[in-house]
C-alpha positions in Angstrom: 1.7 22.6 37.8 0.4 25.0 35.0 2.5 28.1 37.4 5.5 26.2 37.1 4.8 25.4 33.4 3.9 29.3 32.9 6.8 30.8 34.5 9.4 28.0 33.6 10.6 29.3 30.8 12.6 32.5 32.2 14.5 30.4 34.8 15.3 27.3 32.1 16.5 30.6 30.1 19.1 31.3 32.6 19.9 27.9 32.9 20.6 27.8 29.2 22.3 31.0 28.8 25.1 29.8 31.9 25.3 26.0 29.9 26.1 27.9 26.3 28.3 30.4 28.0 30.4 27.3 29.8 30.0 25.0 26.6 31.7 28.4 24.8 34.3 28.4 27.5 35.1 25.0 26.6 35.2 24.8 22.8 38.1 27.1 23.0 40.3 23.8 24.5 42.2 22.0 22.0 43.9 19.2 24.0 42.1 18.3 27.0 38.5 19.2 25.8 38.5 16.7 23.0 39.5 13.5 25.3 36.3 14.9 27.0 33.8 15.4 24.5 34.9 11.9 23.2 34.2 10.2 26.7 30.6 12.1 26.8 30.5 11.1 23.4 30.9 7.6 24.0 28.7 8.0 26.8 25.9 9.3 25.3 25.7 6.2 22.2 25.8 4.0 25.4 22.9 5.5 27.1 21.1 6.0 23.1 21.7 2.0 22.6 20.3 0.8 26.0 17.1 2.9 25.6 16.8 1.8 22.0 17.0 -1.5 23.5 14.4 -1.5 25.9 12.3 0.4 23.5 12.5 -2.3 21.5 13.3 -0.3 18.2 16.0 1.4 16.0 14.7 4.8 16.6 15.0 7.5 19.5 11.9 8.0 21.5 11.1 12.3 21.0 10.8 14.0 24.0 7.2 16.0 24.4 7.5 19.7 23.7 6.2 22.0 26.7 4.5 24.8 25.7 6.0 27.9 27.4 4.1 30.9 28.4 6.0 33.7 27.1 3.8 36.3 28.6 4.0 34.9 32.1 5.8 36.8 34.6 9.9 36.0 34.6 10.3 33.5 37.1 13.0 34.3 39.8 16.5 32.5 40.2 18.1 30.9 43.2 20.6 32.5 45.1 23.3 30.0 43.4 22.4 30.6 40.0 22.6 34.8 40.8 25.8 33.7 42.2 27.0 31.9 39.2 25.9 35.0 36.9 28.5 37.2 39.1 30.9 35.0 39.2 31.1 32.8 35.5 32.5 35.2 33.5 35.7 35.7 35.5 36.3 32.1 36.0 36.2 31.7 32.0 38.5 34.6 32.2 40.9 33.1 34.8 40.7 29.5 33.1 40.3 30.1 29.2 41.6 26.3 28.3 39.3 24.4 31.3 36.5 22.6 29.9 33.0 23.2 31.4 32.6 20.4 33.8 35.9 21.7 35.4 34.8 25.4 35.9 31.3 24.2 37.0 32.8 22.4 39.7 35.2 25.5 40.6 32.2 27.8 40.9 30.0 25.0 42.9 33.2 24.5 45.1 33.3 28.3 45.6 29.6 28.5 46.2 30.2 25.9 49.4 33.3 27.9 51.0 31.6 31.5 50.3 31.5 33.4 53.2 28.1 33.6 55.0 27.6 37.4 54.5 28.2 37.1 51.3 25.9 34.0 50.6 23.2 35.7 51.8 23.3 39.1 50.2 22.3 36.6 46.8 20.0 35.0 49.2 18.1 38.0 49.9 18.1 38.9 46.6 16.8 36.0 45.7 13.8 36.1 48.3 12.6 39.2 47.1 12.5 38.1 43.6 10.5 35.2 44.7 8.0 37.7 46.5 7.9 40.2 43.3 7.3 37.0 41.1 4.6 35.6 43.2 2.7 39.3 43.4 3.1 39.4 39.9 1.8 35.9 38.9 -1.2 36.5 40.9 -1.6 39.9 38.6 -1.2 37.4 35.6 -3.3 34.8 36.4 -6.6 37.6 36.3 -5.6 38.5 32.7 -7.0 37.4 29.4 -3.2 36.1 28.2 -3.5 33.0 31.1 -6.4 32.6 30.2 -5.5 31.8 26.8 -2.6 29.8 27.9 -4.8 27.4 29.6 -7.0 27.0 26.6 -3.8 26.0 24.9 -2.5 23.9 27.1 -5.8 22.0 27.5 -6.0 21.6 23.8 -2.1 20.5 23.9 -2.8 18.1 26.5 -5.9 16.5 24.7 -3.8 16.3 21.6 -0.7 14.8 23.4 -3.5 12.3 24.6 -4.9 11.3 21.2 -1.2 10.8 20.1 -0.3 8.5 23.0 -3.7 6.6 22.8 -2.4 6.0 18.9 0.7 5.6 20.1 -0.6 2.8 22.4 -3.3 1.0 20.0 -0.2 0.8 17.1 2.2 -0.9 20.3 -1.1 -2.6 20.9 -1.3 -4.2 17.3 2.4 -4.7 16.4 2.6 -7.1 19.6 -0.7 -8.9 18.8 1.0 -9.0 15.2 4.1 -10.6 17.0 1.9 -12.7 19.1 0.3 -14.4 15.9 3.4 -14.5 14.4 5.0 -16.6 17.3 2.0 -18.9 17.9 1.9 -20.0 14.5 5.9 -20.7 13.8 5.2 -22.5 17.1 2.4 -24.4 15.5 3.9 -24.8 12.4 6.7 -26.8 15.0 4.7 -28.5 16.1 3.1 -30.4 13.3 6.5 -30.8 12.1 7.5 -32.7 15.1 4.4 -34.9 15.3 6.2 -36.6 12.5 9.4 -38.3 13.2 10.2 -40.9 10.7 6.4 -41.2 10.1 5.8 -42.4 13.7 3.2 -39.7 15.5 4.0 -38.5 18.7 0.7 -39.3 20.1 0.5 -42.8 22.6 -1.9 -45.8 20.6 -5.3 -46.8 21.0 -5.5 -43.6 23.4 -8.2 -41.1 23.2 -6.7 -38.4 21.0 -5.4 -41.2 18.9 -8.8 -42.6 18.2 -10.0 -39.3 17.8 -7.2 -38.4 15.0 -7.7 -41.4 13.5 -11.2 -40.6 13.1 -11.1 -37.6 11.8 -8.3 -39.2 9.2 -11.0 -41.6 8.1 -14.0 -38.9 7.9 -11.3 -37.2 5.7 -10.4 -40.0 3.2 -14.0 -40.7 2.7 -14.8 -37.1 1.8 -11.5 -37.4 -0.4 -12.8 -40.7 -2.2 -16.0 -39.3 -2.9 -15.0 -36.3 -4.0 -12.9 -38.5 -6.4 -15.7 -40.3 -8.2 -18.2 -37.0 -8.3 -15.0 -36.2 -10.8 -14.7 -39.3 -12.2 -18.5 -39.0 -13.0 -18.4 -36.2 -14.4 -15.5 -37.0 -16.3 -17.2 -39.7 -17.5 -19.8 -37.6 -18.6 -17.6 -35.3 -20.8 -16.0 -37.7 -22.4 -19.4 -39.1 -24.1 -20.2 -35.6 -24.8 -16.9 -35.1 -26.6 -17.2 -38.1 -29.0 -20.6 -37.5 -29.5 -19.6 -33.6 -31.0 -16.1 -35.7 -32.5 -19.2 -37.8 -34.6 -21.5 -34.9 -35.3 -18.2 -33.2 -36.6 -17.6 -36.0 -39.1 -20.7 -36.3 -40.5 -21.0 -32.6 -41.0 -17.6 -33.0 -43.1 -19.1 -36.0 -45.0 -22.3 -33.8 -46.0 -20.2 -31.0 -46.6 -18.4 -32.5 -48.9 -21.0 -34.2 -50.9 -22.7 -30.4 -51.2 -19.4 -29.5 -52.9 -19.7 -32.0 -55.4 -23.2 -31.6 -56.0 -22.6 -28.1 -56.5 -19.9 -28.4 -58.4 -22.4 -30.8 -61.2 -24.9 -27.7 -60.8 -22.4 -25.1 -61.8 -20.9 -27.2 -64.6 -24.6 -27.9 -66.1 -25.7 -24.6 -65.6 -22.7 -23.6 -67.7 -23.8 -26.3 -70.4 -27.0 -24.2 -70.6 -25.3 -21.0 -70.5 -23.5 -22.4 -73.5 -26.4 -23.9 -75.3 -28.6 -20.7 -75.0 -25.7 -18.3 -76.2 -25.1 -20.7 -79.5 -29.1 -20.7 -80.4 -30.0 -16.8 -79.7 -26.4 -15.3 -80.6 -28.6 -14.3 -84.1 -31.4 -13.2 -81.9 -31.0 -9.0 -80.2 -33.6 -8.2 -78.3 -34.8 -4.5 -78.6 -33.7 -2.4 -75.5 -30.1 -4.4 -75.6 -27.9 -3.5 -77.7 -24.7 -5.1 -76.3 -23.5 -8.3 -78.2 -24.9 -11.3 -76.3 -21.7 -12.8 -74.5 -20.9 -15.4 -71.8 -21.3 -12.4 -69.3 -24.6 -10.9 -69.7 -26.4 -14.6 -71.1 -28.1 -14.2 -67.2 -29.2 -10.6 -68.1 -30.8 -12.1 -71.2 -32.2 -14.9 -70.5 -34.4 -12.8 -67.7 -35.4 -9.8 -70.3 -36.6 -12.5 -72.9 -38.6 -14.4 -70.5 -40.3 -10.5 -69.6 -41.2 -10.1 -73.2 -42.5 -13.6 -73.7 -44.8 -13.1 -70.6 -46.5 -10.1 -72.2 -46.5 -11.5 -76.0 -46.3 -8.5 -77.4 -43.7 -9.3 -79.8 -45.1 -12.1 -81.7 -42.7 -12.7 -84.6 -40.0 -12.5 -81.5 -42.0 -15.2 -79.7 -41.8 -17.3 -82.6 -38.4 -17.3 -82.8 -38.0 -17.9 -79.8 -39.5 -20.9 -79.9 -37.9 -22.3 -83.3 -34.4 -22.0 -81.4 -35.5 -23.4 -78.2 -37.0 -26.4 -80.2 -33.1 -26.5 -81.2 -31.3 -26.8 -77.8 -30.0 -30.0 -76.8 -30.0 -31.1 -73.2 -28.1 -34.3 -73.3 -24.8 -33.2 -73.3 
C-alpha cells in the first residue's frame, strides 16, 4: 500500500491533466454542453442530499487528504491512457463543440476497434515502463527521501486516528445527548398520560397501586410536617416582633420624656446664665478684658471659680461673695 501511495501521484497526474484537457474541450460548447452540465449538476445535489441524509447532518463529510510522495519514482501509465495521450488532442481538434463525455466515449470506442498491432506497440511501451518503474522504486525505497516519507505517513496516519477517535467520541456524545433527550420527552409522556381526567392509569388495590399510594402518603406526611416546623417557627417570629414593636415604644416614651427634661435643664441653666451676668456685669476679672456678655458668661464663670480656689485676690473674693449673696434662684 505505501508503493502505490508513493508513486500514485504521477499516474493521478495524468489522469488529471487528460480530465482538464477534455473538461477544456467541453467549455468551448455553448448549446449542448449546458443541458449537460445542468443534468450533472442536478445530479451531483442529488447524490450531496442523500449522503447528507444518511450522515445525518447539513454539512458535507471532507474527504482525507493523501499525502503524495513527490520524490518517488513517476509511476508508469497503461497502455490506454498512452493511447489516449496520442490520440485526445486530435479528437478535440476533429470535435471542438462535443462535450467531454462524448469524446471520452469516441476514444474508448476507438481503443476497442484498434487494430491489434497497433494496441500492442502502447502495450509494450507500457510494460517497459512498468519494469523501469519497478527497478527504480526499489532504488528509492534504499534512500533517505522514503524513509522520510514513511515517517510522515506514520505520523499522518496517527493523526488521522486521533481525529476519527474525536470524531467518534463527539458522534459518541451527541447520540447519548439524543438518547436522554428522547427518554425524557418520553417520560415526560408518560406522566402526562398517567392522568386522564384525574383517573390514574394504574389497575386498584394492585401492587404498584399500593405501592404509589404509599409513597403518596410518606409524601403528604413529610409535607404536613414540614408545614408546622414553619408554622413554629413562624410562631416564634411573630413573638419576637411584638416584643422589639414594645421595646420600640417604650424607647419613644423615654425618649421623649429626656427631651423634656432637657429642655427644663437648658431653660434653668439659661435662668442662671442670666442671673450671674446681671450680679457680676460690674465685676472684670483681671486677665479678661472683654465685656462680660451672654456668650462668654461659661468662660467666666470657670476663671472666677480658678481665682477663688487660690484666694489670692481677697477684696475680689469678697465681692464675689456680696453678689452671690444677691442671686435669686426662685425664678
Amino acid at each position: 500500500m505505501s508503493e502505490n501511495n508513493g508513486s500514485g501521484s504521477s499516474h493521478s497526474a495524468a489522469v488529471n491533466g487528460i480530465i482538464e484537457d477534455l473538461m477544456g474541450g467541453a467549455s468551448n460548447n455553448d448549446g449542448l454542453s449546458n443541458s449537460h452540465n445542468e443534468k450533472i449538476t442536478s445530479k451531483k445535489k442529488t447524490s450531496v442530499s442523500k449522503t447528507n441524509s444518511l450522515s445525518g447532518s447539513g454539512k458535507v463529510k471532507k474527504r482525507k487528504t493523501i499525502l503524495r510522495d513527490n520524490a518517488a519514482p513517476k509511476q508508469p501509465l497503461t497502455g490506454y491512457f498512452r493511447f489516449l495521450n496520442d490520440r485526445r488532442d486530435k479528437c478535440k481538434t476533429e470535435n471542438p463543440t462535443l462535450p467531454f463525455s462524448e469524446i471520452t466515449k469516441q476514444l474508448a470506442a476507438a481503443w476497442n476497434v484498434l487494430p491489434v498491432g497497433e494496441k500492442q506497440q502502447y502495450l509494450d511501451a507500457a510494460e517497459k515502463d512498468k519494469e523501469r518503474y519497478s527497478k527504480e522504486f526499489e532504488e528509492y525505497k534504499k534512500t533517505d527521501a522514503y524513509k522520510t516519507f514513511l515517517q510522515k505517513k506514520a505520523a499522518k496516519k496517527k493523526k488521522d486516528q486521533k481525529k476519527d477517535q474525536k470524531k467518534d467520541k463527539k458522534f459518541d456524545t451527541d447520540v447519548d445527548s439524543v438518547k436522554t433527550k428522547n427518554k425524557k420527552k418520553k417520560e415526560s409522556k408518560k406522566k402526562k398520560e398517567k392522568v386522564d381526567d384525574g383517573t390514574f392509569e394504574i389497575p386498584i388495590f394492585t401492587q404498584e397501586f399500593l405501592e404509589h399510594n404509599k409513597q403518596q402518603e410518606a409524601d403528604l406526611r413529610e409535607l404536613r410536617k414540614t408545614t408546622a416546623d414553619f408554622e413554629s417557627q413562624n410562631s416564634v417570629l411573630e413573638l419576637h416582633i411584638e416584643r422589639l414593636k414594645t421595646a420600640i415604644e417604650r424607647l419613644e416614651v423615654d425618649t421623649n420624656e429626656r427631651k423634656d427634661y432637657n429642655e427644663i435643664l437648658q431653660a434653668h441653666l439659661d435662668m442662671l446664665r442670666n442671673n450671674f451676668l446681671s450680679c457680676f456685669a460690674h465685676m472684670p476679672l483681671p486677665d479678661m478684658r472683654d465685656i462680660l456678655t451672654a456668650d462668654n458668661i461659661d468662660l467666666y464663670v470657670e476663671k472666677l471659680n480658678s481665682l477663688l480656689e487660690t484666694r489670692i485676690n481677697l477684696p475680689l473674693c469678697n465681692a464675689v461673695i456680696s453678689a452671690a449673696s444677691q442671686l435669686d434662684f426662685s425664678k
